[in-house]
ROBAKE-318462 format. One record per residue (C-alpha): chain; y, z, x. Coordinates in Angstrom, 3 decimals. Each point is the difference from the previous one (the first is absolute). Layout:
R ch       yy       zz       xx
R  A        Y        Z        X
...
This chain:
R ch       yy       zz       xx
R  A  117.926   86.298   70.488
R  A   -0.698    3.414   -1.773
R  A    1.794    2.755    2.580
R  A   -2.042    3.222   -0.201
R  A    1.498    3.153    0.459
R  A   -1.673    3.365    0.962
R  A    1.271    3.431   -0.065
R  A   -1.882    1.852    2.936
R  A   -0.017    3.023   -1.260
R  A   -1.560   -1.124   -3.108
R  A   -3.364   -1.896    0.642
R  A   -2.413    0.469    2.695
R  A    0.689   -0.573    3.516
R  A   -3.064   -2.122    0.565
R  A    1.369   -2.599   -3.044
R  A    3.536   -0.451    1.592
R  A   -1.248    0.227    3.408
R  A   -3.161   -2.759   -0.446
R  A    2.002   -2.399   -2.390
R  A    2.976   -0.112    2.053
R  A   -2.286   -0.742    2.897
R  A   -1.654   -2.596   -1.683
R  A    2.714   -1.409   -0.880
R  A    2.063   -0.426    3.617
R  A   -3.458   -0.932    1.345
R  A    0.334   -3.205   -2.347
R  A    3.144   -0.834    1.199
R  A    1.795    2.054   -2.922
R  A    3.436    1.763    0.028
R  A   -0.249    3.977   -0.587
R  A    3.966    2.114   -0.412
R  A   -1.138    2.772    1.675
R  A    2.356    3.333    0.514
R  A    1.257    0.737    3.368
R  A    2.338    3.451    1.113
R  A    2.960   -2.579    0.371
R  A   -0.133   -2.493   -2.734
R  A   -2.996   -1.431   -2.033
R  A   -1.665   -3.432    1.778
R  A   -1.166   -2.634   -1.270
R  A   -3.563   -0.460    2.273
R  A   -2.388   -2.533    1.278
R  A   -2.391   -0.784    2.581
R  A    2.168   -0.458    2.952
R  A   -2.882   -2.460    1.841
R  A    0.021   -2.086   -2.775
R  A    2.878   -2.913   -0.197
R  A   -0.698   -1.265   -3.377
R  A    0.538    3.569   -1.020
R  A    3.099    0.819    1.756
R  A    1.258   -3.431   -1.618
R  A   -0.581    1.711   -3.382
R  A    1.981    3.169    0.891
R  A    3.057   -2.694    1.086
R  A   -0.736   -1.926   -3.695
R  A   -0.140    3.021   -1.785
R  A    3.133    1.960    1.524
R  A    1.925   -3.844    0.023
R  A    0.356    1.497    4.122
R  A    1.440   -2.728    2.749
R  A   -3.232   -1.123    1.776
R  A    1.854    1.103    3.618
R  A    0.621    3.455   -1.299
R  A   -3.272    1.708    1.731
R  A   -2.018    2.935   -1.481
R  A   -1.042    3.079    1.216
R  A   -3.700    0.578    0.901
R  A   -1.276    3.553   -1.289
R  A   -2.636    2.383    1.657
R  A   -2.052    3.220   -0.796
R  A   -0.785    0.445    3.646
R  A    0.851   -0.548    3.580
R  A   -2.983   -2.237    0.486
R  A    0.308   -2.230   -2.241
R  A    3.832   -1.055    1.905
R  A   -2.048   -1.269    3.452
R  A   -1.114   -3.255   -1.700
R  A    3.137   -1.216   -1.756
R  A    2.136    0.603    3.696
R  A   -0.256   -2.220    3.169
R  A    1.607    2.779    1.830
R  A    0.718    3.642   -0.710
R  A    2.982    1.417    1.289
R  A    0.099    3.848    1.486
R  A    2.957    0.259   -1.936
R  A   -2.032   -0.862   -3.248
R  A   -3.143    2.609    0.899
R  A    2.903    2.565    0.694
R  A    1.802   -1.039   -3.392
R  A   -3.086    0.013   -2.351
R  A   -1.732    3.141    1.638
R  A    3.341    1.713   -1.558
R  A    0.874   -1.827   -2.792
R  A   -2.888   -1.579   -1.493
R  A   -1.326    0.579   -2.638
R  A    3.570   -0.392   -1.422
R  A    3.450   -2.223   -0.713
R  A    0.146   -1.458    3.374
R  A   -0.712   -3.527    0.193
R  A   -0.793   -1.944    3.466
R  A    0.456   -3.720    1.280
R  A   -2.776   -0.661    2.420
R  A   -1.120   -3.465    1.629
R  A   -2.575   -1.348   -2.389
R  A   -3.667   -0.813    0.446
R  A   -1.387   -3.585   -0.684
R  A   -2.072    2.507   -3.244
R  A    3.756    0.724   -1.940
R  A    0.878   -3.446   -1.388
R  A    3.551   -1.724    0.164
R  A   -0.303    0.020   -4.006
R  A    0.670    3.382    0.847
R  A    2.067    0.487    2.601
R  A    2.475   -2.665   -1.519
R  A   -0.918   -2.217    3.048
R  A    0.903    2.268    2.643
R  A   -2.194    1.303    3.192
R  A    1.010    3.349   -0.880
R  A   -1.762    2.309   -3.040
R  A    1.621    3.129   -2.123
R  A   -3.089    2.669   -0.132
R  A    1.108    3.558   -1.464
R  A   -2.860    2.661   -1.398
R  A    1.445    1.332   -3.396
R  A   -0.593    4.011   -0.446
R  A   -0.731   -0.146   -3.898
R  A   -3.312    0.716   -1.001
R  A   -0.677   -3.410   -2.355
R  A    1.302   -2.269    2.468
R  A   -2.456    1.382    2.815
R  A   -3.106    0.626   -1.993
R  A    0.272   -3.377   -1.202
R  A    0.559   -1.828    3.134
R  A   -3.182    1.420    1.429
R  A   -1.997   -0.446   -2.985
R  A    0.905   -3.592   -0.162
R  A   -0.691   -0.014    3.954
R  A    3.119   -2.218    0.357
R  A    3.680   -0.047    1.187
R  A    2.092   -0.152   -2.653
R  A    3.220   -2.341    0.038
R  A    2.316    2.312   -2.182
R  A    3.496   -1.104   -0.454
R  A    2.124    1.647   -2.945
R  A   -1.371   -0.906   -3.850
R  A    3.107   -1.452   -1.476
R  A    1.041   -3.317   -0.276
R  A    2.106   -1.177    3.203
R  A    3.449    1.312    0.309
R  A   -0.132    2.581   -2.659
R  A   -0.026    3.769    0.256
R  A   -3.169    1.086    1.943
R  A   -2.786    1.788   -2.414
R  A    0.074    4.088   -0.116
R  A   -2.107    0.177   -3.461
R  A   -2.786   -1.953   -0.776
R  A    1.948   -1.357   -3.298
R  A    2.484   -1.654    2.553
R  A   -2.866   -2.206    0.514
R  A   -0.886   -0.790   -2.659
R  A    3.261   -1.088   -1.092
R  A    0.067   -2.014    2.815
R  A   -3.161   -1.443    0.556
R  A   -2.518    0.674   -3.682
R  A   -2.163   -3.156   -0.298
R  A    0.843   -0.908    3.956
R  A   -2.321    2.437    1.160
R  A   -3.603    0.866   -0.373
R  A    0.219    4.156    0.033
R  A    2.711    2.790    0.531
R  A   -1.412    3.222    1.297
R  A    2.534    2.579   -1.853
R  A    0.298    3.335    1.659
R  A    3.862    0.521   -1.212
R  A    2.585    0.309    1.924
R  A    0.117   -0.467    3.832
R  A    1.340    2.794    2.242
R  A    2.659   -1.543    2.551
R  A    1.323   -2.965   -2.300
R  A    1.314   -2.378    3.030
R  A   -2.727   -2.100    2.193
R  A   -0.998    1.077    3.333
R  A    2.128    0.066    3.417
R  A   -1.303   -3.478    1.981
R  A    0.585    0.213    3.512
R  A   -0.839   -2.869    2.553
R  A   -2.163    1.132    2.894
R  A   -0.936   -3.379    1.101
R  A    2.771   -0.189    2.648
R  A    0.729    2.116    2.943
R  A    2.410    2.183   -2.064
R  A   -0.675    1.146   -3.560
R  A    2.338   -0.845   -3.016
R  A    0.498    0.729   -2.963
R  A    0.067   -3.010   -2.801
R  A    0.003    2.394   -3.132
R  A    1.103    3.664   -0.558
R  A   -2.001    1.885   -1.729
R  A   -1.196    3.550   -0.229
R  A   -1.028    0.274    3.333
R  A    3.234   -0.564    1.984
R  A    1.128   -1.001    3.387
R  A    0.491    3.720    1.465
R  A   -3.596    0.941   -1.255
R  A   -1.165   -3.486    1.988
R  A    2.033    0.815    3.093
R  A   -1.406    3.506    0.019
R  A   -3.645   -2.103    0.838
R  A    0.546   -2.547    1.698
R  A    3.735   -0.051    1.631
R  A    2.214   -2.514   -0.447
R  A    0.556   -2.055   -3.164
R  A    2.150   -2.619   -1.422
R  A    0.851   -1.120   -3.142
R  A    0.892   -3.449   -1.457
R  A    3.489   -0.548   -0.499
R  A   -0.784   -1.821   -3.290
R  A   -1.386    3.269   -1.739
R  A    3.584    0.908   -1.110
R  A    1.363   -4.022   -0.084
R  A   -1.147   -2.803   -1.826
R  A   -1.555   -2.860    1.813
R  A    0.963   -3.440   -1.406
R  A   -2.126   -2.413    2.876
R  A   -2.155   -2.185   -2.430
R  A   -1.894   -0.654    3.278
R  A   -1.022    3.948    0.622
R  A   -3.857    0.691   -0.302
R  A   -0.070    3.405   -1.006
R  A   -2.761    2.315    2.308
R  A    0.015    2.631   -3.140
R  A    0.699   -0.056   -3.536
R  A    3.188    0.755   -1.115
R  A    1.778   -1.423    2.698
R  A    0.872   -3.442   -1.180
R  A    0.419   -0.698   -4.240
R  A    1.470    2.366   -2.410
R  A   -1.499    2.787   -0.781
R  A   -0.227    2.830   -2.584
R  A    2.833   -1.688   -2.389
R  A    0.218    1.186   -3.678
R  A    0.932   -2.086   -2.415
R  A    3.861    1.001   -0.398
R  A    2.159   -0.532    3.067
R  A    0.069    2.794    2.362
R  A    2.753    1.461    1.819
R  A    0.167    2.643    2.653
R  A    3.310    2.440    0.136
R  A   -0.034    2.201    2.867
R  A    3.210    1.940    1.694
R  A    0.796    3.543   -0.578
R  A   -1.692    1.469   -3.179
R  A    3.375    0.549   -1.838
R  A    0.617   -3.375    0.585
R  A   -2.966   -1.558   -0.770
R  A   -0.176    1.779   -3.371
R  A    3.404   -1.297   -0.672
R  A   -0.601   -3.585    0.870
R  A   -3.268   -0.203   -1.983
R  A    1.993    1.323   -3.095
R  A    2.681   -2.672    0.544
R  A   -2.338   -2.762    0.366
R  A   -2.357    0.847   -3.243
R  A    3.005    0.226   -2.032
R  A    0.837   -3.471    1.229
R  A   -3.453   -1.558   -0.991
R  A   -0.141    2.035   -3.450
R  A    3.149   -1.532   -0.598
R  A   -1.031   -3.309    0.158
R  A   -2.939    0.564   -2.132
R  A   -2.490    0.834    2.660
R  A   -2.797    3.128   -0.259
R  A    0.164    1.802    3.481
R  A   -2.586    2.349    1.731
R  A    1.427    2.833    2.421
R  A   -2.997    1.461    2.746
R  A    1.804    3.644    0.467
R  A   -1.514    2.422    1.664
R  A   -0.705    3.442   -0.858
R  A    3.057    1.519    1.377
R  A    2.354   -2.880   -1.099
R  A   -1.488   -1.124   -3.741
R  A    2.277    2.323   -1.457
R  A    3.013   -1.375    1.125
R  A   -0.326   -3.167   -1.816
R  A    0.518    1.898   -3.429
R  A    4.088   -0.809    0.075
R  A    1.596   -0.652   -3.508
R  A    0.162   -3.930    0.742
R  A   -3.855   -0.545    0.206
R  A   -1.220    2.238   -2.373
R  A    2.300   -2.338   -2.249
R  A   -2.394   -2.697    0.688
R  A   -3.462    2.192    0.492
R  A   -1.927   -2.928   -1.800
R  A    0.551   -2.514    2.511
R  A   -0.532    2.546    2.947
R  A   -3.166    1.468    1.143
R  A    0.127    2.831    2.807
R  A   -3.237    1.079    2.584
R  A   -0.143    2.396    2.120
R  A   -2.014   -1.120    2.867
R  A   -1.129    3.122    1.574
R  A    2.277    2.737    1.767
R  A    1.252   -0.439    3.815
R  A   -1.534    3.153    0.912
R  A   -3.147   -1.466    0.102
R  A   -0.307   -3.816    1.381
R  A   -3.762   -0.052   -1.258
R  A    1.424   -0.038   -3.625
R  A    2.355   -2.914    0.151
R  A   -3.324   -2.279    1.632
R  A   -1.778    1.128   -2.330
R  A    2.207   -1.141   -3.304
R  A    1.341   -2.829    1.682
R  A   -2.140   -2.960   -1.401
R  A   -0.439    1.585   -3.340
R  A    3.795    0.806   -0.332
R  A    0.225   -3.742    0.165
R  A   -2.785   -0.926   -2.278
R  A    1.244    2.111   -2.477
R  A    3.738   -0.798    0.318
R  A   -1.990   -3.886   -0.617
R  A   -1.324    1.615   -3.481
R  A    3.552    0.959   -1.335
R  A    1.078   -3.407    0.856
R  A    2.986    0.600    2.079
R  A    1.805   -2.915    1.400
R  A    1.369    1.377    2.911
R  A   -0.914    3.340    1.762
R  A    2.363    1.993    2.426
R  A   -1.580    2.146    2.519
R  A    1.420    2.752    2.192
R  A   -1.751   -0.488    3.513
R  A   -2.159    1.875    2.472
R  A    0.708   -0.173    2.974
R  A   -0.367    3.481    1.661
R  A   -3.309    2.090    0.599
R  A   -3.317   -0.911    2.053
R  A   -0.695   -2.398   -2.371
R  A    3.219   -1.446   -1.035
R  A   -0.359   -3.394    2.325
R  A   -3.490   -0.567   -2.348
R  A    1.577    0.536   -2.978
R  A    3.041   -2.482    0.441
R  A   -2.103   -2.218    1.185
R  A   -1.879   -0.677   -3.483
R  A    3.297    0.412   -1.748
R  A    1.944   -1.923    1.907
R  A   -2.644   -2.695   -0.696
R  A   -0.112    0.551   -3.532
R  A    3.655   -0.537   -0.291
R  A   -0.267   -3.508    2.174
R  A    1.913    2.309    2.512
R  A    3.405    0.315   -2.616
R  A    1.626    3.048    1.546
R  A    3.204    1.493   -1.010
R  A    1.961    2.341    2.737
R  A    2.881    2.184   -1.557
């Protein structure tokens, strides 16, 4: 298979907007950019297409997909039951990063859903992904374009790395705005709860609609082999580059002293080690004893503390491009604290298979 790609801003709308149609009519996968991550879409009605996305990404056939929307009407037929706490959520969220787990309707297959009677429906803000869901006239099932277990997509050439000659089209509009996928919160119950962090967090979902919980296995690792995941993310690993992955986290002092121990330790035994700094913090790692070995360590800022929205942002391409210096392992100092600290340690506690230092 030939993968085309399209830059957005470079041909006419009606091309890219009538052959990506044609194509997810016929059953055909389309990366299309989102304002999380890029996703990697097909008809969400169609089972033999959702089978292709699963094929394509090499995804776990239980790992369900989320159902995209360009308007409210179009969520009615995939739902056996709409919850007030869903009408309240979408009428101030949507369109936007909020995912929601609704009961299904016998229209939303289990090729889907992963075999569950529950669906994942979110409407996506960015102006590709909605003018092309209602010029194809169908849902879109839109998971992340990367192949399973890697670093979700924030550029279009993460795709196609991943997935070139997998795929029939990637719809290139650069890079994404937030960088991590969308909060997914269960409203199918009686209570609401939160299965993923994301952007939109649990104070901004209490603010609407009361109480919330959130899974205890956000932050943990769940190791039952028997678990059937209601969202994806929740089960497999996720987001892993291809060195190993360590998180550091303590006092910043600290951190910045035991990331500089345990480099020198690798480099020492022949290994090429990444460092993800921050902008506050990259300069400390310029000490006498690993500027001796510079070659075999690469340092990345991945955004500044001040501002959350930067380290989302970077996160997945930090990775990616730690992968294209060929590092072997890659220490990380953690993030914890801010609004959106729990959906940041979330993908990089996943990353790292959940390998967290304390000092």
């Amino acid at each position: 298979m030939k993968t085309i790609v399209y830059k957005v801003n470079e041909i006419p709308e009606d091309k890219w907007l009538t052959e990506a149609g044609e194509i997810l009519e016929a059953g055909g996968l389309v990366a299309i950019p989102t304002e999380t991550v890029y996703g990697l879409a097909a008809n969400a009605l169609d089972e033999k297409a959702a089978a292709k996305i699963y094929a394509a990404k090499g995804r776990p056939s239980d790992n369900p997909l989320i159902v995209h929307i360009a308007d409210m009407k179009e969520l009615e037929p995939l739902v056996s039951r709409l919850p007030e706490a869903a009408v309240k959520l979408a009428e101030q969220f949507w369109p936007g990063p909020l995912t929601m787990i609704l009961p299904k309707s016998p229209k939303v297959p289990y090729g889907t859903t992963g075999g569950l009677e529950t669906v994942a429906i979110r409407m996506p803000s960015h102006p590709v992904a909605r003018k092309l869901i209602r010029t194809s006239g169908i849902p879109l099932a839109a998971p992340s374009a990367n192949t399973s277990g890697r670093p979700s997509p924030t550029r279009a050439s993460h795709v196609y790395d991943d997935l070139d000659g997998k795929i029939d089209m990637i719809l290139d509009d650069g890079p994404v705005g937030i960088g991590i996928e969308s909060t997914i919160v269960d409203v199918s119950g009686d209570t609401p709860m939160i299965l993923r962090p994301g952007y939109i967090t649990e104070a901004m979902l209490a603010e609407v609609v009361g109480k919330v919980t959130v899974d205890p296995a956000i932050l943990s690792e769940n190791k039952d082999k028997n678990f059937h995941p209601k969202a994806p993310g929740m089960k497999y690993k996720h987001y892993a580059p291809k060195g190993e992955l360590f998180l550091v986290s303590g006092e910043n002092s600290k951190v910045v002293e035991k990331i500089t121990e345990l480099t020198l330790e690798k480099v020492m035994a022949g290994q090429k080690v990444g460092i993800v700094a921050t902008d506050e913090t990259k300069d400390f790692y310029q000490s006498r004893e690993l500027m001796k070995n510079k070659d075999n360590i690469v340092i990345m800022s991945i955004g500044t503390r001040k501002d959350e929205g930067t380290i989302s942002h970077n996160l997945y391409d930090i990775l990616r491009r730690m992968d294209g210096e060929g590092v072997d392992y890659i220490y990380s100092e953690s993030f914890a604290e801010g609004e959106r600290g729990q959906a940041i340690m979330n993908r990089l506690l996943k990353a790292a298979a959940h390998r967290q230092i304390y000092v």
